[in-house]
Wavefront OBJ file of the C-alpha trace (Angstrom):
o trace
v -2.314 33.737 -0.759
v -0.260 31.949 1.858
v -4.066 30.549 3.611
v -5.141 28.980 0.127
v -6.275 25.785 1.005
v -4.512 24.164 -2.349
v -1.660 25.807 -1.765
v -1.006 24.204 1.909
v -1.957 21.211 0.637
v 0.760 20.861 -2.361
v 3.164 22.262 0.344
v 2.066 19.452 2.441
v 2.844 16.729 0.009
v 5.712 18.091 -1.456
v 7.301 18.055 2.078
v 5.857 14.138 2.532
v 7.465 13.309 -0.604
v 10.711 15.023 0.414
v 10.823 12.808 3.394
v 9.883 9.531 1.095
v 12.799 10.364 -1.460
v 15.435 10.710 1.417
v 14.350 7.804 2.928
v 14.676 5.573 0.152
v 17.990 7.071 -1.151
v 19.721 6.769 2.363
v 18.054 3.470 3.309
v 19.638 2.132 -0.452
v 23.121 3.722 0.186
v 23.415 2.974 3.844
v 20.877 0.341 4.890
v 18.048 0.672 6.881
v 18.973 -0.175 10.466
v 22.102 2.177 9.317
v 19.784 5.678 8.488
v 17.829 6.981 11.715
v 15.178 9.752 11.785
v 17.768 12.571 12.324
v 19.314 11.782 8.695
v 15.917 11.429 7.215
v 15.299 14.993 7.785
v 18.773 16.363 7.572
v 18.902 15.721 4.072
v 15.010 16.626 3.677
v 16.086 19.617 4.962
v 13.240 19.910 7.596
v 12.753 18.912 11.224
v 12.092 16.320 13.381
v 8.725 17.614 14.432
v 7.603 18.209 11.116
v 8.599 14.112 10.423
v 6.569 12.965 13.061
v 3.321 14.889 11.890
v 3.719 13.069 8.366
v 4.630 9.423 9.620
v 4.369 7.827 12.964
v 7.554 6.071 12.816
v 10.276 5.365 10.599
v 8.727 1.822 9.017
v 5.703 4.329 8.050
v 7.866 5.890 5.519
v 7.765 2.864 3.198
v 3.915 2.656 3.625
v 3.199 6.561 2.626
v 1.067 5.181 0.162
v -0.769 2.482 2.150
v -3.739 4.946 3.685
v -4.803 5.912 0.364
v -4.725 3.325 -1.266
v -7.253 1.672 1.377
v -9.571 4.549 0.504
v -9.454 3.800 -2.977
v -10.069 -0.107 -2.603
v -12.996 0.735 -0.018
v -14.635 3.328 -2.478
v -14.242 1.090 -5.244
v -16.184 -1.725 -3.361
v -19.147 -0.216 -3.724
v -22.154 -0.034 -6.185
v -21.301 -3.611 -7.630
v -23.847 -6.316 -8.475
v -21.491 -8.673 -7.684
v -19.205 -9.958 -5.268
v -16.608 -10.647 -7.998
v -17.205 -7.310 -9.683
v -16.664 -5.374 -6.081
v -13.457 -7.291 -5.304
v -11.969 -6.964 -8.792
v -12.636 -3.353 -9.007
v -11.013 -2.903 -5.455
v -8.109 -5.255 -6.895
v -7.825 -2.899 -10.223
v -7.955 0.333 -8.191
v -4.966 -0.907 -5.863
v -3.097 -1.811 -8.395
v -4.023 1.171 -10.922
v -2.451 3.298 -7.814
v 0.705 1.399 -7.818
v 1.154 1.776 -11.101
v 0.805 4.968 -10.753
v 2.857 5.982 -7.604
v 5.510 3.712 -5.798
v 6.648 1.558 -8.160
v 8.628 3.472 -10.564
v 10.296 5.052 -7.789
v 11.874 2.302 -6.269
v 9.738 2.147 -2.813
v 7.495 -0.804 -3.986
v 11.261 -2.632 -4.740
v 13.107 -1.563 -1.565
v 9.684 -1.983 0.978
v 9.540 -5.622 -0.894
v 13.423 -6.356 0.126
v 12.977 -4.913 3.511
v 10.082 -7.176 4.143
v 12.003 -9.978 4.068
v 15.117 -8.663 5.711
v 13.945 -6.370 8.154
v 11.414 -7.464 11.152
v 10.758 -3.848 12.162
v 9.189 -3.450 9.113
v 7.459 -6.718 8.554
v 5.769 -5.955 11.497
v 4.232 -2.714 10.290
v 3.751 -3.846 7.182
v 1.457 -6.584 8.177
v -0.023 -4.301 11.062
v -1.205 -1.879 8.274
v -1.982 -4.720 5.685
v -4.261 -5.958 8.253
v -6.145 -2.879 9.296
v -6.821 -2.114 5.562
v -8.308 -5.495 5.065
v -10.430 -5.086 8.237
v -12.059 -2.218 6.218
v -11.904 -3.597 3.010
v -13.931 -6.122 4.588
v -16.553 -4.359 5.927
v -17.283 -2.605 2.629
v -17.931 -5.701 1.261
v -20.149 -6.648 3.506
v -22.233 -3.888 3.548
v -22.200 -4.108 -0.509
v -23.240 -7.923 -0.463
v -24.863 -8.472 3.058
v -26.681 -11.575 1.577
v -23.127 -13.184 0.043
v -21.115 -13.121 2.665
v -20.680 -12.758 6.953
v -17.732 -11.261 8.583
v -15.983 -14.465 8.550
v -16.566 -14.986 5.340
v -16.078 -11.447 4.127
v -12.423 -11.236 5.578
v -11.389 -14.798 4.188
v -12.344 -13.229 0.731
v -10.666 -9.819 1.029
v -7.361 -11.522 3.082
v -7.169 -13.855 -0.016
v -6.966 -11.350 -2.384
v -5.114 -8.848 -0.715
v -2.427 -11.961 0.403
v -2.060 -12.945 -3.458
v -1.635 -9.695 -4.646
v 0.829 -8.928 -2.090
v 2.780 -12.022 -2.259
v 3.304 -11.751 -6.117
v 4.124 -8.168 -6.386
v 7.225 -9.249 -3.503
v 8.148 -12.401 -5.370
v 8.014 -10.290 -8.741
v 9.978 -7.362 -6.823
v 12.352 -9.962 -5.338
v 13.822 -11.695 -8.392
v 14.421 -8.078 -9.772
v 11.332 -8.105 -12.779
v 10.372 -4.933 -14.212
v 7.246 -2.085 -12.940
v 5.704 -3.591 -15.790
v 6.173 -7.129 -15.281
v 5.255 -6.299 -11.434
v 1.822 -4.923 -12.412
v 1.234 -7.751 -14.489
v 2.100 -10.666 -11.633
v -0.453 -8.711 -9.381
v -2.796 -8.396 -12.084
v -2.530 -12.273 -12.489
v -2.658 -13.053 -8.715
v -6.236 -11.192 -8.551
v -6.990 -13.895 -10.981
v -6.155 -16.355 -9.234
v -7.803 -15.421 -6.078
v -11.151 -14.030 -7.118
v -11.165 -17.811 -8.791
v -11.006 -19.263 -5.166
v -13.023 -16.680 -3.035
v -16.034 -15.041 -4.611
v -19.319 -17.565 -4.938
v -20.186 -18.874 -7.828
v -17.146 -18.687 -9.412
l 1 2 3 4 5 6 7 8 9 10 11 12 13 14 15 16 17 18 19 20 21 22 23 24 25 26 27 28 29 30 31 32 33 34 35 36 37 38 39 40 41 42 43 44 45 46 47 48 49 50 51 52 53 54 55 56 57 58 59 60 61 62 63 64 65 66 67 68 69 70 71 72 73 74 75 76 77 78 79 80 81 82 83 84 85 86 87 88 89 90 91 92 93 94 95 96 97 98 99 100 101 102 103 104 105 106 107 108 109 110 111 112 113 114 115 116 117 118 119 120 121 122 123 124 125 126 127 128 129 130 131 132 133 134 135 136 137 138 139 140 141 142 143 144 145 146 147 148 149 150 151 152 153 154 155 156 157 158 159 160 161 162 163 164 165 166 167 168 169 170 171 172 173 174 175 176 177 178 179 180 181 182 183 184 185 186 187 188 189 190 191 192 193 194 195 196 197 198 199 200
């Protein structure tokens, strides 16, 4: 029983999530440059070791949802007869995951404040932010080769992913609700597939 596949795997991500709850709760209560690794774990009860094969570095801790939710915008991309249709249902999937995950546990809220406080973690954020559009991108080139090039395909994707970034911190920011949150990034992708897809 202990070598069932499933079983690992709920084991892994209940540990991940361990480390994501203590993370936020001491980074609230004590700040972030105040919380290292060490008290991370201590009160995830696990080790250091086992830290490090879940998140690079302490910044990744606020982006534990950032690699899947690039999957989900990349598989969404495709099968689309449009431009707009792939970039909206990349936009809905993001934000369907959001809904769904970080934001009614306070990450989305505390990653948004940190962002503007913290460099450390403006730096990673933008370092991930940019690798996911890099592959965004290339899915949506390969789904429209005839709309767009890889200029043009990044411009589109960094537009999108730029509004609905920049609303769901300005939303997070002046303290609105998850559900007022959802609907500012809802609104941004709006607002950018307006300006980026042709023929809009």
């Amino acid at each position: 029983m202990s070598d069932d596949p499933g079983r690992r795997e709920r084991k892994k991500q209940a540990t991940r999530q361990a480390l994501v709850t203590a993370a936020v709760r001491l980074f609230t209560e004590r700040g972030y440059d105040n919380t290292g690794v060490t008290d991370i774990t201590d009160l995830a009860d696990v080790s250091k070791r086992t830290f490090f094969l879940h998140f690079p570095t302490k910044e990744d801790v606020l982006l534990a949802d950032s690699e899947a939710r690039a999957v989900l915008a990349v598989e969404a991309v495709a099968g689309h007869a449009t431009p707009r249709e792939s970039l909206a249902a990349a936009a809905a999937r993001m934000i369907a995951d959001t809904a769904a995950g970080d934001l009614p546990s306070g990450l989305a809220a505390l990653r948004a404040q940190l962002v503007v406080t913290t460099p450390a973690v403006q730096a990673r954020v933008l370092h991930v932010t940019f690798q996911a559009q890099t592959r965004i991108s290339a899915a949506l080139l390969a789904a429209h080769p005839g709309e767009f090039d890889e200029v043009t395909a990044s411009a589109a994707v960094g537009a999108l992913v730029g509004a609905i970034s920049a609303a769901a911190v300005t939303s997070l920011a002046r303290g609105d609700s998850p559900d007022a949150t959802l609907a500012a990034m809802r609104t941004a992708t709006d607002v950018a597939l307006r300006c980026v897809t042709p023929g809009s």
